[in-house]
N, C-alpha and C positions, 0 to 999 in steps of 0.2 A: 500343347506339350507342357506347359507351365499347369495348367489344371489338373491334367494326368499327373504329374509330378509330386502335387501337392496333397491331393487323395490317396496316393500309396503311401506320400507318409504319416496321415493321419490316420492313414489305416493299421499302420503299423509301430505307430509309436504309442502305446499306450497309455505308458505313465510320464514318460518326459515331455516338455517342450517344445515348441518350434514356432519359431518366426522367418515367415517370408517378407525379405523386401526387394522390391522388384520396379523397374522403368515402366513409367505410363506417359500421356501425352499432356497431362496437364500442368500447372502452375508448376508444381512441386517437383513434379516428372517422377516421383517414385511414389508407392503404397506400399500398404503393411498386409501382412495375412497372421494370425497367430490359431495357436493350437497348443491347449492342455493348459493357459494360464487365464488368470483374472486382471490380467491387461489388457484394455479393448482401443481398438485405432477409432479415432471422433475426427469430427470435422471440427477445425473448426476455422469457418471465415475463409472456406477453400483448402486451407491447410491441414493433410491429417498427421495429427498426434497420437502417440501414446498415453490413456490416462491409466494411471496407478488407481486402483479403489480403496475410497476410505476404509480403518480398519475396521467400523461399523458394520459396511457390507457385506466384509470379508466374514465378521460374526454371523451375520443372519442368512449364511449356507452359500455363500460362494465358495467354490475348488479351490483350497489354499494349500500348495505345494502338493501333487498330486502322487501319490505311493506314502502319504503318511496316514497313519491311524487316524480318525474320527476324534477320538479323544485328545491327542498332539495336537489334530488341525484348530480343535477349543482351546487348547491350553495358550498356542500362539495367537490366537485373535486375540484371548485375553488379554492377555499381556502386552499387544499393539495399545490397545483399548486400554490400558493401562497407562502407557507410555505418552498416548496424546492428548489421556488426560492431564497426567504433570507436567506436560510441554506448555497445554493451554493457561494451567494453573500459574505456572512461570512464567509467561507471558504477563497473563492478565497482573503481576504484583513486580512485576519488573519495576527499576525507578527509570525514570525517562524523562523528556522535556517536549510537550508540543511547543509546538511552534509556527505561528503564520505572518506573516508581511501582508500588508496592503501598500499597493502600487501607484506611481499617476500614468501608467501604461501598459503594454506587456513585451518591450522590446527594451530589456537592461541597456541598450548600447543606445537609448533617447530619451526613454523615462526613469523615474528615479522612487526610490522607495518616502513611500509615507509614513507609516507607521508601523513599527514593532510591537510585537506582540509573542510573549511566551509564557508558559505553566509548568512548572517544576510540579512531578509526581512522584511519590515515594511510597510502596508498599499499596502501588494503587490508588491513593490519596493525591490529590493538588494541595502542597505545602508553602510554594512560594509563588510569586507573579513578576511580570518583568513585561513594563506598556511605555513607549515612547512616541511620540510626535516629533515628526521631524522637521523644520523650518526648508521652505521651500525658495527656489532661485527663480522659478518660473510660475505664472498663474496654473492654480489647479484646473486639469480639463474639466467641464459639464459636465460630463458623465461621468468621472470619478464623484466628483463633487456628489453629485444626485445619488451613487451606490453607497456614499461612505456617511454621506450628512457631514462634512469635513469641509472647511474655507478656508480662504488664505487667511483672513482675520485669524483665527483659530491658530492653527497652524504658525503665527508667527508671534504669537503670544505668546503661545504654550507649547510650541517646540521646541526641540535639542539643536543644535545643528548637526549636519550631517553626519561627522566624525563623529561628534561624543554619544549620540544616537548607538551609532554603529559600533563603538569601543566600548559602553556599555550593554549591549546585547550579547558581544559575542565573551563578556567576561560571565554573563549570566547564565549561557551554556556552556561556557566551560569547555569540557571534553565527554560532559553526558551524552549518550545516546538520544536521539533525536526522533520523531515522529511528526507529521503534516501529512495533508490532503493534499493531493498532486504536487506533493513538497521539491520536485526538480525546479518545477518556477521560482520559487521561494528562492532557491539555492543559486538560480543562478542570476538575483540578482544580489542576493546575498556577495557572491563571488565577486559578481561585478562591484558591488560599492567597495569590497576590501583592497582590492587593486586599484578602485581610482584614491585611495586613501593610504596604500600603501600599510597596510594590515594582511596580516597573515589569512590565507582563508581557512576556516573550519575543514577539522578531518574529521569529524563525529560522524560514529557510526550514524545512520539513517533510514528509518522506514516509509516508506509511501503508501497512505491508508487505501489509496485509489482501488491498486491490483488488489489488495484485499477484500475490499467492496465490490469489485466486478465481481470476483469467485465468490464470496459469500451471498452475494446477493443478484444473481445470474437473473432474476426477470423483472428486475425493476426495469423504466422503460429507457431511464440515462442513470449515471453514477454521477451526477452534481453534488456536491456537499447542501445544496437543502433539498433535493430529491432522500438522501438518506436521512439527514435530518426528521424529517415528516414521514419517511418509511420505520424509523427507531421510535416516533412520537418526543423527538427533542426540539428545541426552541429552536427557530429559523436561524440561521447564522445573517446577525446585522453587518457585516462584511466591516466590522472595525478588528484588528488585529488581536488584542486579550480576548474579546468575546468569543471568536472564532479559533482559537485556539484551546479555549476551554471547553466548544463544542467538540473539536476533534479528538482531546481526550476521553471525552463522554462517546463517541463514537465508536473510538479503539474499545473502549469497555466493553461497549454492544458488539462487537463485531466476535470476539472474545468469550462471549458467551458461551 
């Protein structure tokens, strides 16, 4: 019934629309059917979605809004094609702050942050820097130690302590907008040191370069920051906080492109 249903009206719809959505048996328990647009149902990961087509493809002869002129349906590509150019444009010169942490763990509520790390961008430019070490209460694990090239020696020489660490980083960003690579961990221990410190926590707006790197670069074989690294041909990230911070700027660039 549902088949017959849906062939009279693609039979009979010409120039308008239509989307079927309908109950099936799996995860999602419903699918998509479409007709007369350049929205196509994808899988993805079992899940189907709706993907919108870049305004690129819409250029190079997909059906865009069906019953308009040939010439209209050019003129509107254009103009997409127009638009996400000066989306990208604004983007790429926006002022912004990367920003990364290195950790002695990955659980904020046992480990504690090591080193701050941020880069003030302006007009697309890295203008300012902002690198702290921070004095530790506990032996640094092995295996930070071995990722970071970091020791207690170090570390208690030439660190902050916790708080002034932390009161000067988050005076460093300010209320700029904000960018990192899987920047939620960053933040939530972020979060966690303001509250064991009793500091306000940051409300800066924030991008996560991650999601953007999966879409942008759909066949690499993982989205680690030196998998893109070495995918862009940028310098390895030494996984110390300013250097890796500078990379993720340099990556937002590339990604921007």
């Amino acid at each position: 019934m549902r088949d017959a249903l849906w062939e009279r009206i693609c039979l009979h719809l010409k120039n308008g629309r239509a989307t079927l959505v309908y109950s099936t048996d799996g995860e999602q328990r419903l699918a998509f059917r479409v007709h007369n647009t350049s929205w196509k149902p994808v899988d993805l990961d079992g899940i189907t979605l709706m993907r919108r087509p870049l305004p690129t493809a819409l250029a190079e002869g997909e059906a865009l809004r069906p019953g308009f002129s040939k010439a209209a349906q050019r003129l509107i590509a254009q103009r997409l094609i127009a638009q996400r150019a000066q989306a990208k444009h604004a983007s790429a010169n926006a002022d912004y702050i990367a920003i990364d942490l290195e950790t002695a763990g990955l659980n904020p509520a046992t480990a504690t942050i090591v080193e701050y790390g941020a880069v003030k961008v302006e007009h697309g430019e890295p203008t300012q820097t902002f690198s702290a070490l921070v004095q530790q209460t506990a032996p640094l694990p092995p295996t930070i130690a071995a990722l970071t090239g970091l020791d207690d020696a170090t570390l208690a020489r030439e660190g902050l302590s916790p708080e002034q660490a932390l009161v000067g980083f988050l005076a460093f960003i300010g209320k700029s907008p904000l960018i990192g690579y899987n920047v939620a961990f960053d933040l939530t221990f972020l979060r966690a040191a303001c509250t064991h410190h009793s500091q306000p926590p940051p409300t800066n707006l924030c991008r996560d370069l991650l999601p953007l790197a999966r879409r942008k670069c759909p066949n690499l074989p993982n989205h680690r920051l030196e998998t893109l690294a070495k995918h862009f041909a940028l310098p390895p990230p030494p996984h110390r906080a300013l250097p890796d911070a500078l990379l993720t700027h340099h990556l937002y660039t590339k990604l921007n492109e």
